[in-house]
N, C-alpha and C positions, 0 to 999 in steps of 0.2 A: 630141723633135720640136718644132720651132718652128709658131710662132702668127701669120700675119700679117696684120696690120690694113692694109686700101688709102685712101687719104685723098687728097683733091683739091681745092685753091683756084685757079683760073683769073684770081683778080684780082693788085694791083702787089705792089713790093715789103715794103711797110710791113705789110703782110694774113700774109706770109710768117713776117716776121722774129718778128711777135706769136705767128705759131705755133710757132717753133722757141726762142722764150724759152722757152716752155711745157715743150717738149721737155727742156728742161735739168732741171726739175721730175720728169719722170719717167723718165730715163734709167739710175738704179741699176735701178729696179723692171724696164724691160724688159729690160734684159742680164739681171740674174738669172733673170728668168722667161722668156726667149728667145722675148723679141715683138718680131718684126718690123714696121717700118713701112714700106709703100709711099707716098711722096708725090708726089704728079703737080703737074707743077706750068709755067707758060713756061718753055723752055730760057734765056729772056734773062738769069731771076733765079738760074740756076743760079751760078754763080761765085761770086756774095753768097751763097747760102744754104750753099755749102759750108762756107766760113768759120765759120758761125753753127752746123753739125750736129755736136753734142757727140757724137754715139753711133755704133757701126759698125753697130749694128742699125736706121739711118733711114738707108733707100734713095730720096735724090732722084731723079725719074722725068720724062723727059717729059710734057707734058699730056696726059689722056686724061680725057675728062668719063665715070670710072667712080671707084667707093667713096663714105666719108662723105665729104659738103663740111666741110672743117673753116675758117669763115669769120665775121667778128665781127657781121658785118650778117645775117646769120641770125637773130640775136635782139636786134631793134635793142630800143632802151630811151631815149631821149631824157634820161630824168628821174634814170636813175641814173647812175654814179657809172662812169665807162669803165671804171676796173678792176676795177669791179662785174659789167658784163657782160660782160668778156674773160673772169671767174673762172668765171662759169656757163657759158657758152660753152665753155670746157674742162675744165668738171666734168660737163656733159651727154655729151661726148664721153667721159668716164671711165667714167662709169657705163655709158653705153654698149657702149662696147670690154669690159666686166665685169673693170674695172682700180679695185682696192679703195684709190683712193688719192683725197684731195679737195684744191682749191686754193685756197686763201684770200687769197693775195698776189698781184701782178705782178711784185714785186721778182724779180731773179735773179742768181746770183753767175758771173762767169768770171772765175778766175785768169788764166787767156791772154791775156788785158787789159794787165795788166801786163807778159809776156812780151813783146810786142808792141811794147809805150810804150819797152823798153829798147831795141830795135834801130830806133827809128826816127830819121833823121838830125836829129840837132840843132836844126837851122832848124822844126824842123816843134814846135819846144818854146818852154816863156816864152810863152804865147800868155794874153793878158789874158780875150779876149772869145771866143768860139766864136758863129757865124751859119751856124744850116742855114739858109740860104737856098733849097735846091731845092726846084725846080716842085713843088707837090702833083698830082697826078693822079687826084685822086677827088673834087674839088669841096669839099673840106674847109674851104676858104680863098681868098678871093677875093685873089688874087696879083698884084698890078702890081709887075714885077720894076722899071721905072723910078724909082720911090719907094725900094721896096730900094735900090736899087744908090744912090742917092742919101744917104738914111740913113748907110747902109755907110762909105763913102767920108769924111762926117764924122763918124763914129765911129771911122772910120783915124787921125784927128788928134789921139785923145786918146789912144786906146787902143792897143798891138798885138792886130789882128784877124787871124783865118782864117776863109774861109769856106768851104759846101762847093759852092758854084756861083760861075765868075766871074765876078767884077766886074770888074776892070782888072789891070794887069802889073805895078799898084805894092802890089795886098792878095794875101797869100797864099790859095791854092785849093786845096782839096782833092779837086776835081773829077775825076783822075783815080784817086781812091782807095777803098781798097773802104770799103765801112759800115765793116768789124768797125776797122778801123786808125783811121777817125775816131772811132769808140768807147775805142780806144785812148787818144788825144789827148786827149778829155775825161776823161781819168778827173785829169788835171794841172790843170783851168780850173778860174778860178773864177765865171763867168758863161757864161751859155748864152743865145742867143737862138734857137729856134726855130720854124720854121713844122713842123706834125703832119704831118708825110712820112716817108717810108721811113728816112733815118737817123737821126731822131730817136728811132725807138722803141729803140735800144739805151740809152739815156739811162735807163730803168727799172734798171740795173744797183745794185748795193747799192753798190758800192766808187766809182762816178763821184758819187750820191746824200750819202756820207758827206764826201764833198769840196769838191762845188759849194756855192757860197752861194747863186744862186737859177739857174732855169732860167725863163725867159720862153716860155710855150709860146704858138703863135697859130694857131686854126683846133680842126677837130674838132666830132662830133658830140655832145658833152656832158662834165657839168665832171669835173678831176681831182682826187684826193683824196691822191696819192703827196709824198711831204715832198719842198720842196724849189719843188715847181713851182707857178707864178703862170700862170693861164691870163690871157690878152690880147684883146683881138679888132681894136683901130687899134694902126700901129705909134708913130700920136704919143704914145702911153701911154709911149713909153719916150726922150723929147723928154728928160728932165732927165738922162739919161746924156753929152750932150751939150754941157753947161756948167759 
């Protein structure tokens, strides 16, 4: 007889994806133990989160403000450490659920990454610089896409760039592409520039982590501690990529 946990986050997409990292984390334990998850969630993010659901046993759901909120600003913390309190935030929930398992890292592995990186069209490879550039939606980052797209543009001239919001018809976009295929992409760059939005949180992967040389993160509500990443907060900090 199956066990089913109902779970609800009503916010974007970035809120989502931190939870179905998690989900990877404990995906042997509920198949063996045949626990069900119900997750309610916007139908908009439905399509992204397919991609991202390791398990047959995590039933994506329409929004319905019923079950746990499974949500990071629940237990906000200023002073620690993000993947500090994403870890508690999903170990409060385990304990919870009476799931005898605990999480100590953010890291997460998907093989399908690479799956993925093979079949995608050539052009979309050799990429120097990676720029999530999309809008943040939760106030994380004060965003003037005009300085972006500025930036950008001369960082086209030294670099091949992609970004995942456009700029112009002469820089590659990945704008009509889902998260998981631009997590794909990055797992080949070896520079990252991001703002803390929705596609950037696949970037925690082990296999993109063992490859990039840095990841430029900008925004968020406190520092990070995962190898690799340099938190930001002006984008002139990254003025000597430039000459």
């Amino acid at each position: 007889m199956s066990r089913v946990l109902v779970l609800q986050n009503e916010h974007h997409l970035g809120d989502h994806i931190i939870n179905f990292i998690f989900f990877y984390k404990i995906k042997d334990y509920i198949e063996e133990n045949n626990i069900i998850i119900h997750y309610h969630c916007l139908e908009k993010y439905h399509n992204n989160l397919v991609e991202f659901n390791c398990s047959k046993n995590i039933i994506i759901k329409d929004w319905e403000n019923i079950g746990y909120v499974l949500w990071q600003e629940t237990f906000p913390n200023p002073y620690d450490y993000i993947e500090g309190k994403l870890c508690k935030m999903f170990n409060i929930f385990l304990k919870n659920a009476a799931i005898p398992l605990l999480v100590n890292s953010f890291e997460y592995q998907d093989p399908e990454l690479f799956t993925r990186y093979e079949k995608l069209d050539d052009k979309y490879k050799n990429i120097d610089i990676l720029v999530i550039n999309s809008t943040p939606l939760s106030g994380q980052y004060d965003y003037n896409k005009d300085i972006w797209d500025d930036f950008i543009i001369r960082l086209s001239q030294k670099f091949s760039v992609a970004v995942t919001q456009k700029v112009n018809d002469n820089i590659l976009s990945f704008h009509d592409m889902s998260v998981k295929n631009i997590a794909a992409l990055a797992l080949k760059v070896k520079k990252i520039i991001a703002i803390n939005t929705g596609p950037s949180i696949p970037l925690y992967n082990t296999d993109i982590l063992n490859n990039v040389e840095v990841i430029y993160l900008f925004g968020g509500s406190g520092h990070h501690k995962t190898r690799k990443f340099k938190q930001l907060s002006k984008l002139k900090e990254l003025s000597f990529l430039l000459y």
